[in-house]
C-alpha positions in Angstrom: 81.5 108.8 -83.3 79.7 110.2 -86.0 76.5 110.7 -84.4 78.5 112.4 -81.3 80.5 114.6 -83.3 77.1 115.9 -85.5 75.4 116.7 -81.8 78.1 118.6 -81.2 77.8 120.7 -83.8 74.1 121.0 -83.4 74.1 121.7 -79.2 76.9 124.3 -79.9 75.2 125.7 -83.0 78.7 126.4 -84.7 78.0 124.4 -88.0 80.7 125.1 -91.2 83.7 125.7 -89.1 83.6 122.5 -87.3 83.6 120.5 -90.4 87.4 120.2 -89.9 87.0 119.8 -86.5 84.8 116.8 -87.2 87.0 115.1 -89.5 90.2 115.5 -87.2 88.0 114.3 -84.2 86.9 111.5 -85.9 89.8 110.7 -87.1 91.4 110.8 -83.3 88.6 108.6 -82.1 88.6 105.9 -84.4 92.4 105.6 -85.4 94.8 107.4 -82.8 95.0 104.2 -80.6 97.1 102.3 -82.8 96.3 98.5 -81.8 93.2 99.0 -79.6 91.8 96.2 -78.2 88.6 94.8 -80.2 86.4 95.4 -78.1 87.0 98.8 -77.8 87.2 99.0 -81.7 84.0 97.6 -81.8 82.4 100.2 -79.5 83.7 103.0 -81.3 82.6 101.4 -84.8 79.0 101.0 -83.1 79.3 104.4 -82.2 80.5 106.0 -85.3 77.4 104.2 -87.4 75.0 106.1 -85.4 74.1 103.5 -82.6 75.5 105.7 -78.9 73.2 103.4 -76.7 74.3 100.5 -78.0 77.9 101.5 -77.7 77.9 103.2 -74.6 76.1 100.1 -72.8 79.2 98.3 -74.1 81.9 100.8 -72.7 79.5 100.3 -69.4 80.4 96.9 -69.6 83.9 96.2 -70.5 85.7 99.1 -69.6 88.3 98.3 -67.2 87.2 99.2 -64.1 90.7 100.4 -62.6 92.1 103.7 -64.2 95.3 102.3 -64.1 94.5 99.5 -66.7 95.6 99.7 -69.8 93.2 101.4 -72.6 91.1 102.6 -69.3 92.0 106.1 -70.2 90.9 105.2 -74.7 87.2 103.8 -72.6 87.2 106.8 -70.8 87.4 109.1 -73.4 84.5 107.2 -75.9 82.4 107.1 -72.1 82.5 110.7 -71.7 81.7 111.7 -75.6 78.9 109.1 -75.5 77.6 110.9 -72.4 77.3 114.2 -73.9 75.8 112.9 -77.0 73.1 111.7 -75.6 72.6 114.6 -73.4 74.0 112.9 -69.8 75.7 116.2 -69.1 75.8 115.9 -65.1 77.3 112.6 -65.6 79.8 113.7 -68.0 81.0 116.3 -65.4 80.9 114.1 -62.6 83.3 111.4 -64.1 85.2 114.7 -66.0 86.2 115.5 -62.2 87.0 112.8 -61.1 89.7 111.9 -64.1 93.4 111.0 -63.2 96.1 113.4 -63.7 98.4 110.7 -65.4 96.2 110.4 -68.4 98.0 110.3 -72.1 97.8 113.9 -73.5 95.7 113.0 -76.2 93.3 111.3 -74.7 92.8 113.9 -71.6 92.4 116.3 -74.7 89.6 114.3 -76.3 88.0 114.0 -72.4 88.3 117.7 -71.7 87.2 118.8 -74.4 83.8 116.4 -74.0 83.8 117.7 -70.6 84.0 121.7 -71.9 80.9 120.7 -74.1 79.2 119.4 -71.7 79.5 122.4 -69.5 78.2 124.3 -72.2 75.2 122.4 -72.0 74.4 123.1 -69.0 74.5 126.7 -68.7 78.2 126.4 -66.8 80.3 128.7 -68.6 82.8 129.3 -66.3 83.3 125.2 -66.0 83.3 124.9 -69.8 86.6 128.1 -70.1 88.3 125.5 -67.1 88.4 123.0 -69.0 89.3 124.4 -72.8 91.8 126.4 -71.3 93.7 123.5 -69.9 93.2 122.2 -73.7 94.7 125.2 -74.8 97.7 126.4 -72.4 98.6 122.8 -71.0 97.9 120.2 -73.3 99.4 121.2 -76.8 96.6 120.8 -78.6 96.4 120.1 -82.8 95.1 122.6 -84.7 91.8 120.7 -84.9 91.6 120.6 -81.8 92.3 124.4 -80.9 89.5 125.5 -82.7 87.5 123.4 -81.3 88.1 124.6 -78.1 88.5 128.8 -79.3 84.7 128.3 -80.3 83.7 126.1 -77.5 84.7 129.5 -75.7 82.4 131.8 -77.4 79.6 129.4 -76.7 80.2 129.3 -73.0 79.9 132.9 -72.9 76.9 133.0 -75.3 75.6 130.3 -73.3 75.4 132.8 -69.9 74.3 136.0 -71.6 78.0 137.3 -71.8 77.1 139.2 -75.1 80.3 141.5 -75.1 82.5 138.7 -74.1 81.4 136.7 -76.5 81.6 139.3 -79.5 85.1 139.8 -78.4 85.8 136.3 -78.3 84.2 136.4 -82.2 86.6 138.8 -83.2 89.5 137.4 -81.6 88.2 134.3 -83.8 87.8 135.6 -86.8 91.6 137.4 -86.9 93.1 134.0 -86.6 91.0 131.6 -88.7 90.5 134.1 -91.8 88.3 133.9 -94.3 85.4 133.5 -91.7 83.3 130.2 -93.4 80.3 131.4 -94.0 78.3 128.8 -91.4 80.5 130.4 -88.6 79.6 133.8 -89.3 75.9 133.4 -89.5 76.2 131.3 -85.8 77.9 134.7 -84.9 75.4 137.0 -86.6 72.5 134.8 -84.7 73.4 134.3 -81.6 74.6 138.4 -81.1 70.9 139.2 -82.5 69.6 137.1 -80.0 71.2 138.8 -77.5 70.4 142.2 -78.9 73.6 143.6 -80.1 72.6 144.4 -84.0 75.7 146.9 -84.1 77.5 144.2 -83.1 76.6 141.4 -85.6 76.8 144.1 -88.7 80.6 143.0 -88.8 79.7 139.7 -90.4 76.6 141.1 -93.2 79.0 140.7 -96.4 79.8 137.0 -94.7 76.1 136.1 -94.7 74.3 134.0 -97.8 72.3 136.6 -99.7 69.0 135.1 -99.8 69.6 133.0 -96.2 67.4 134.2 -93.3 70.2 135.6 -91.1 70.8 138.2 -93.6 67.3 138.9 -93.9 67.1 138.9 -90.1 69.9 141.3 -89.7 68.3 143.5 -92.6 65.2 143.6 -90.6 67.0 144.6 -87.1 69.4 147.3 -88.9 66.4 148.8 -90.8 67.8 148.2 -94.1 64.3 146.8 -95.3 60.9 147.2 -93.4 58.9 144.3 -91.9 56.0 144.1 -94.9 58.9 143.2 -97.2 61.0 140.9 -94.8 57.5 138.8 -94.2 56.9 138.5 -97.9 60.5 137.0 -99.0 60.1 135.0 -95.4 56.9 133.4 -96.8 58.5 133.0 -100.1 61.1 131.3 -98.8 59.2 128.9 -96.3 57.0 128.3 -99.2 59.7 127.1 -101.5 60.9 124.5 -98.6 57.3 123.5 -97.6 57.9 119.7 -99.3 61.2 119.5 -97.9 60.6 120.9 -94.1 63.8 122.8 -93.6 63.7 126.5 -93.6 62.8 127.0 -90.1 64.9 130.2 -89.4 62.6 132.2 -91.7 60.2 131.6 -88.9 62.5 133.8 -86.5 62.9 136.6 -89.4 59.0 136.4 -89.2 58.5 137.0 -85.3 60.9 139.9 -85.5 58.8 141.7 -88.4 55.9 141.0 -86.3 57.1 142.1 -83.3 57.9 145.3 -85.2 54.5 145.5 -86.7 52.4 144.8 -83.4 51.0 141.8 -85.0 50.8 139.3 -82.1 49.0 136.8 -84.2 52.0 136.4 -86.8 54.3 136.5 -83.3 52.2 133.4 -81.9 52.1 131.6 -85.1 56.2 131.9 -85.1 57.1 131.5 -82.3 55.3 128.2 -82.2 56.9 126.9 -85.1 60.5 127.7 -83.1 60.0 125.9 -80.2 58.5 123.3 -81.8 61.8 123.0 -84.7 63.6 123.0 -80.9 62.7 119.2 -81.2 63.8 117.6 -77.8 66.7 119.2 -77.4 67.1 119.6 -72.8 70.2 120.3 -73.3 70.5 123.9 -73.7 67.2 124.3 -74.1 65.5 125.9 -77.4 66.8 128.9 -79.2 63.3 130.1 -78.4 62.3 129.7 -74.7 59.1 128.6 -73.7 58.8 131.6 -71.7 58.2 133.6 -75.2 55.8 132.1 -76.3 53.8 132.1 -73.3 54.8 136.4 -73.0 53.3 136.2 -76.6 49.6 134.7 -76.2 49.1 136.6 -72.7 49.7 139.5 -75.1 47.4 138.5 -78.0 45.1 137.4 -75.8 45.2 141.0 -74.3 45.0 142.2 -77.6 42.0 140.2 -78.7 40.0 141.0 -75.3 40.3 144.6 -75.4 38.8 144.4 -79.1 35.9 142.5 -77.9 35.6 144.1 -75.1 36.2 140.8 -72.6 36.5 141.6 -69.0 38.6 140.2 -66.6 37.1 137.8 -64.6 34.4 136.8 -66.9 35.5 133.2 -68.0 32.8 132.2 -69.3 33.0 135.0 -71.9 36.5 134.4 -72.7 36.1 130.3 -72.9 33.1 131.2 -74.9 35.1 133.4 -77.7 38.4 131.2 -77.0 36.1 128.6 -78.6 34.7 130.0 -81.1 38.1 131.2 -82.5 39.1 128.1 -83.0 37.9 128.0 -86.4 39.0 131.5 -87.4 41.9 132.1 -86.2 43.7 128.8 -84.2 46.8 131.6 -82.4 44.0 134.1 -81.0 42.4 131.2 -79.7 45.3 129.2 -78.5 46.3 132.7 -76.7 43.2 133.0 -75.0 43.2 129.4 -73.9 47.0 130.0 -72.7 45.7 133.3 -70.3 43.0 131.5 -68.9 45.1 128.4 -68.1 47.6 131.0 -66.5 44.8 133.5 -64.8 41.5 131.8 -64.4 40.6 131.5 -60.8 37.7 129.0 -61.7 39.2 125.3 -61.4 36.9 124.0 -64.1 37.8 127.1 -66.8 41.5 126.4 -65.7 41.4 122.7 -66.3 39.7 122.9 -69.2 42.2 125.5 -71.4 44.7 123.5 -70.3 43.6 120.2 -72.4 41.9 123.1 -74.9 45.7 124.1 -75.8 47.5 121.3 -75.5 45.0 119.4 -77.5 45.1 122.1 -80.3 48.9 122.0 -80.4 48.5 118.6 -81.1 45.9 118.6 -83.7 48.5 121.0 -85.6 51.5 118.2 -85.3 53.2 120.8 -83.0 54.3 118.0 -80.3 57.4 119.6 -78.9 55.8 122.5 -78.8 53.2 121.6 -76.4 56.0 119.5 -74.3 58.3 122.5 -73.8 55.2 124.8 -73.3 53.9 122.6 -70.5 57.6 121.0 -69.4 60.2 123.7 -69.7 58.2 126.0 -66.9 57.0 126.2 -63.5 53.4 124.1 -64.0 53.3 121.5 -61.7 52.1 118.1 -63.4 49.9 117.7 -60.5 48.3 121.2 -60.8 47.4 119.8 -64.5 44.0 118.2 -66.0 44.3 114.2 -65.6 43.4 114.4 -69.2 45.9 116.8 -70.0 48.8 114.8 -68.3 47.9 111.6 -70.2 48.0 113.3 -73.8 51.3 115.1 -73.5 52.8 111.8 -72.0 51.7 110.2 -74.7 53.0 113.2 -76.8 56.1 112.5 -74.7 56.4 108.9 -75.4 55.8 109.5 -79.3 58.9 111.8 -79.7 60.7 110.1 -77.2 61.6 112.1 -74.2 61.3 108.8 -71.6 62.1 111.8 -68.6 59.1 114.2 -69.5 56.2 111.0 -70.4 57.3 109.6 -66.8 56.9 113.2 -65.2 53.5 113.4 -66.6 51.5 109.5 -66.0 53.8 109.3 -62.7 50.6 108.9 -60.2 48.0 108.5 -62.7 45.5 105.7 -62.6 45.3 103.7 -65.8 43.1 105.2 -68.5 39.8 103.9 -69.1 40.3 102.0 -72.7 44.2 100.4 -71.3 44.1 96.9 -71.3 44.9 94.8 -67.7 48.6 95.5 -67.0 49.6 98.1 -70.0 49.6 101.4 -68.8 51.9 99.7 -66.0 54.1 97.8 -68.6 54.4 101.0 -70.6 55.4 103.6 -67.5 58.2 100.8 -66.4 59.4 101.2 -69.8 60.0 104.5 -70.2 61.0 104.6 -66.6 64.1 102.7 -67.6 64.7 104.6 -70.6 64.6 107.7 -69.0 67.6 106.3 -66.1 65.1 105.4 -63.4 65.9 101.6 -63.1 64.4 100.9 -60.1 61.5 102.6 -60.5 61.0 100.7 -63.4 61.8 97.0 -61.1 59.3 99.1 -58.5 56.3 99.8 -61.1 56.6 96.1 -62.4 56.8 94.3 -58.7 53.4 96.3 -57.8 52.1 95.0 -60.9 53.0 91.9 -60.4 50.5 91.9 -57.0 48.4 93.9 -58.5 46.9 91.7 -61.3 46.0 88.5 -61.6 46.6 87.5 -65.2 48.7 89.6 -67.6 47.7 89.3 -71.3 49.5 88.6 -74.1 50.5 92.3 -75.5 50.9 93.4 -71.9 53.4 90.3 -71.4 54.8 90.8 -75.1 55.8 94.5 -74.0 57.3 93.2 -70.5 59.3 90.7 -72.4 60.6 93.4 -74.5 61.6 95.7 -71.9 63.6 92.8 -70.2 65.4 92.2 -73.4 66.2 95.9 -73.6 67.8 95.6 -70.3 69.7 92.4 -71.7 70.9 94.1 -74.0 72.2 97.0 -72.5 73.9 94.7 -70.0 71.9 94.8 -67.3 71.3 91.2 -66.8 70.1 90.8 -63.2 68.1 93.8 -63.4 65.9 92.2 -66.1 65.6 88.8 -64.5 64.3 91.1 -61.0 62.4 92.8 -63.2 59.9 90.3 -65.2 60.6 87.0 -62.8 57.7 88.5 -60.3 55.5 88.6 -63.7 55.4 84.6 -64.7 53.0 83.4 -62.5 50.8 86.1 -64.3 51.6 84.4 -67.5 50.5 81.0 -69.5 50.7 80.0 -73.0 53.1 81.0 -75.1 53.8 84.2 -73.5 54.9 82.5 -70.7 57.3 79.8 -72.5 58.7 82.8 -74.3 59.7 85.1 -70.8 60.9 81.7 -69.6 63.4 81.1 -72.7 63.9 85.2 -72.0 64.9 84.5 -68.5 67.0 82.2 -69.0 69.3 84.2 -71.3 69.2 86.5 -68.0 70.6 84.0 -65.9 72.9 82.2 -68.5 74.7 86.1 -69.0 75.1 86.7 -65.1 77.0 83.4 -65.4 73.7 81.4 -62.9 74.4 78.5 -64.9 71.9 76.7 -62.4 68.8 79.1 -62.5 69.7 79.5 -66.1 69.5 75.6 -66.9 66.4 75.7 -64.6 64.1 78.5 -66.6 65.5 76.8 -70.0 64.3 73.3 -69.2 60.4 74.6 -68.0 60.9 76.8 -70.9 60.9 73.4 -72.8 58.4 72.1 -70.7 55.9 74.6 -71.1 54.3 73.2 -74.0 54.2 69.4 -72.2 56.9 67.1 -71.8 56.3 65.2 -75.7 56.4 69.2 -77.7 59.4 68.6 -79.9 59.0 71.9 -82.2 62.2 74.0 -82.8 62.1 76.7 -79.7 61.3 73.1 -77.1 65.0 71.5 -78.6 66.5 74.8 -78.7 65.5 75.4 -74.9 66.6 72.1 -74.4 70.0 72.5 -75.8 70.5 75.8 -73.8 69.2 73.7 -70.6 72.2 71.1 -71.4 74.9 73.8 -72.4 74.2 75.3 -68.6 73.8 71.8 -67.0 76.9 71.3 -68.0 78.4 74.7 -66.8 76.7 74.3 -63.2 78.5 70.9 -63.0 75.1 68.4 -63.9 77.2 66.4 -66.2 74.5 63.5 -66.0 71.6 65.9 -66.5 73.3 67.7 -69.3 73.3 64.5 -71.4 69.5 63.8 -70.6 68.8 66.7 -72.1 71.2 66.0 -75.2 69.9 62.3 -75.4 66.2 63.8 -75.7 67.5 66.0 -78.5 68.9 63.6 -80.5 66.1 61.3 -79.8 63.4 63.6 -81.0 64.7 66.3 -83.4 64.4 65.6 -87.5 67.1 68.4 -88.0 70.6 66.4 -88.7 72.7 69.7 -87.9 71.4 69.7 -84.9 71.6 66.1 -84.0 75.1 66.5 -84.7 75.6 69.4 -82.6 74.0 67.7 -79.7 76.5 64.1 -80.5 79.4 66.7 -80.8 78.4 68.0 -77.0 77.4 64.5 -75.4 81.2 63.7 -76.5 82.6 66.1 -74.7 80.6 65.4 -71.5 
């Protein structure tokens, strides 16, 4: 749960103080259930080494599926942290709802408090205060566990704007877990800046690291030094971790000074750092909104007009100096782009600021900043440039957000350089990543009528996919998803989706179809190929002859084996089965 418990921290913000928290969750999730059953140890230890998917498609698969079963409610509880790690909030607090009231205390802890974080997550505040104060008045919490729900508070409020509430909340805090740790304090400091309450967050300035930007910040905001000298240690500071990357609050003490100073460039150039250090986070959201940024370069690009004397309307003027810019100054030009995306009433000048910006974004490695700049608003992916919509889905794809690539290429025709079935094969994929299943089955059955051959990468890349699904236990799915594709196949690629197959078959216990895909698998290469994948198909055809009942058939295929193969293990193997036949 290691990975689980380090998002938490990072989607709640509160770092240092839950370092206790951490260990005593970890230590409830891996060890409380004296005697769990393997398999569930097994998920948790996938979990806690940093692998969620991988666990979570286990707990999909063997969790009991009565509640009254026992270890249902131990499943339940790693099902709903898993969930919230990776960021399936709505699901969490769907399954959170619906939870029995008999559960063991401990565990409905563990499951409410997932649930409270969840809430958090999404903006619910009121849902998230349900559920930690259940933890806190009901449920006899540890001490761990308490403060993990006292802060889980203040973030619920922080989370809806409830500044006062929140600040209250801090205090409240603070009187009960003195000395403040220094991480907690600067969250608290932070988020009350955010929200504009400087009086407010002066309670925690001696708690703050001397040199660290939330000191600086709050310095800046209280007027206790002036924006010239909180840009120059900012730039100091992001200078000194330029090797290393980190740093990245110094870039929010730098769009405060400029906003102080009227300097909308240094503002642009900030605030596009921030939302791209937002990563993709759609939980919460970023710290800095996408709506910031774009309030920034309709500003600039304001700014910049009435120096140049630009009038409105005349977009040919303004693509003209948008540019030109480029070269000199990359945010006065991204801002003027950004206003004629948003103002232009000439299709053609709209279209083409739109790929203008987001291609410069993504000349300056600012990926997520283009993704949330484009994704977290109101622009319609239809209403965007073709063009446009297949660079940030391939921006998307890159940084993996499955959701926001599939929002984007959804509809598109097939670029002009993508091989024969491709842009299909890659769509399906991240259609399943992002949760759309059958879209994914949907995108590959049109394929499957659409083309009449499907080359070797395209097929390599379907045969992936269907393994993915395999492997998260999704068997049937896989085997509906690439069996429409073989007759596009030959070669190799087809004996390899016909071994894949098979495995599909062989888990969703269709001994039959299984032994039937095996066998041409074996075939594919002639009836006389006796390499090493024709006797391994073999073997697998006999294993599920043998299952399906085809006793006689089964030792064929072992009598071939041991016939043809030069390997002695495995003609020993295949005397050791014929035996048992």
């Amino acid at each position: 749960m290691a990975a689980f418990l380090l998002s938490f921290r990072n989607e709640t913000g509160i770092r240092g103080s839950y370092n206790l928290v951490m260990r005593t969750w970890l230590a409830l999730m891996l060890f409380a259930s004296a005697g769990a059953a393997p398999a569930l140890e097994t998920a948790r230890g996938l979990a806690a080494s940093g692998a969620p998917h991988l666990a979570l498609a286990r707990v999909e698969q063997l969790q009991p599926r009565e509640a009254s079963a026992p270890r249902w409610a131990d499943w339940e509880a790693l099902r709903l942290a898993l969930l919230v790690d990776l960021k399936r909030n709505d699901e969490a607090l769907k399954r959170a709802a619906a939870l029995p009231d008999n559960l063991p205390q401990p565990v409905l802890r563990l499951c409410l408090l997932a649930a409270a974080r969840a809430a958090v997550a999404t903006g619910q505040g009121a849902q998230a205060r349900a559920y930690t104060a259940r933890v806190l008045w009901q449920l006899e919490p540890a001490a761990g566990e308490a403060r993990a729900a006292r802060l889980l508070v203040i973030e619920s409020y922080l989370a809806e704007g409830q500044g006062e509430n929140a600040f209250r909340a801090m205090l409240r805090y603070e009187q009960d877990y003195r000395p403040l740790e220094r991480d907690t304090a600067e969250r608290f400091v932070g988020a009350l800046l955010d929200l504009g309450l400087d009086k407010e967050a002066v309670n925690w300035l001696a708690s703050l690291e001397d040199a660290g930007a939330t000191k600086l910040r709050l310095q800046l905001r209280t007027g206790l030094i002036g924006p010239d000298a909180a840009i120059a240690q900012a730039r100091a500071q992001l200078l000194r971790y330029s090797k290393t990357g980190g740093g990245m609050n110094y870039w929010q003490v730098l769009a405060d000074a400029a906003t102080r100073q009227g300097n909308g460039a240094l503002r642009v150039e900030a605030l596009e750092r921030l939302l791209n250090h937002a990563g993709g986070n759609d939980a919460r959201g970023p710290r800095t909104p996408a709506k910031a940024l774009w309030e920034g370069y309709l500003a600039e690009a304001q700014a910049v007009a009435n120096r140049t004397q630009l009038l409105a309307g005349d977009d040919m003027a303004w693509t003209d100096l948008a540019a030109r810019r480029l070269g000199a100054n990359l945010y006065e030009a991204r801002a003027l782009f950004a206003y004629l995306m948003r103002n232009s009433r000439v299709v053609e000048a709209r279209l083409g600021a739109q790929l203008q910006l987001a291609f410069s974004l993504y000349q300056g490695g600012l990926d997520y900043t283009a993704l949330h700049l484009f994704g977290d608003g109101d622009i319609a992916s239809e209403a965007l440039d073709p063009q446009s919509r297949y660079l940030l889905g391939e921006m998307a794809e890159a940084r993996n957000v499955p959701a926001l690539a599939v929002r984007y290429w959804q509809g598109l025709a097939p670029p002009p350089n993508a091989a024969p079935g491709e842009w299909q094969v890659r769509l399906a994929t991240l259609q399943w990543r992002a949760g759309a299943a059958e879209s994914a089955v949907g995108t590959m059955r049109a394929l499957a009528k659409q083309e009449r051959t499907l080359p070797g990468p395209a097929a390599s890349r379907a045969l992936a996919l269907g393994r993915e699904m395999l492997s998260a236990g999704k068997p049937g799915l896989a085997e509906e998803m690439l069996a429409p594709l073989l007759p596009l196949v030959t070669g190799e690629p087809a004996r390899d989706m016909l071994y894949a197959l098979g495995e599909m078959a062989e888990s969703a216990a269709k001994f039959e179809r299984a032994a039937d895909y095996y066998l041409r698998s074996a075939l594919a290469q002639g009836p006389q190929a006796s390499d090493e994948r024709t006797l391994q198909a073999r073997l697998a055809a006999a294993a599920n002859l043998a299952r399906a009942g085809y006793r006689e058939d089964a030792r064929a295929q072992l009598q071939w084996v041991i016939g043809n193969s030069k390997n002695a293990a495995q003609i020993e193997f295949a005397r050791r089965e014929m035996s048992r036949l």
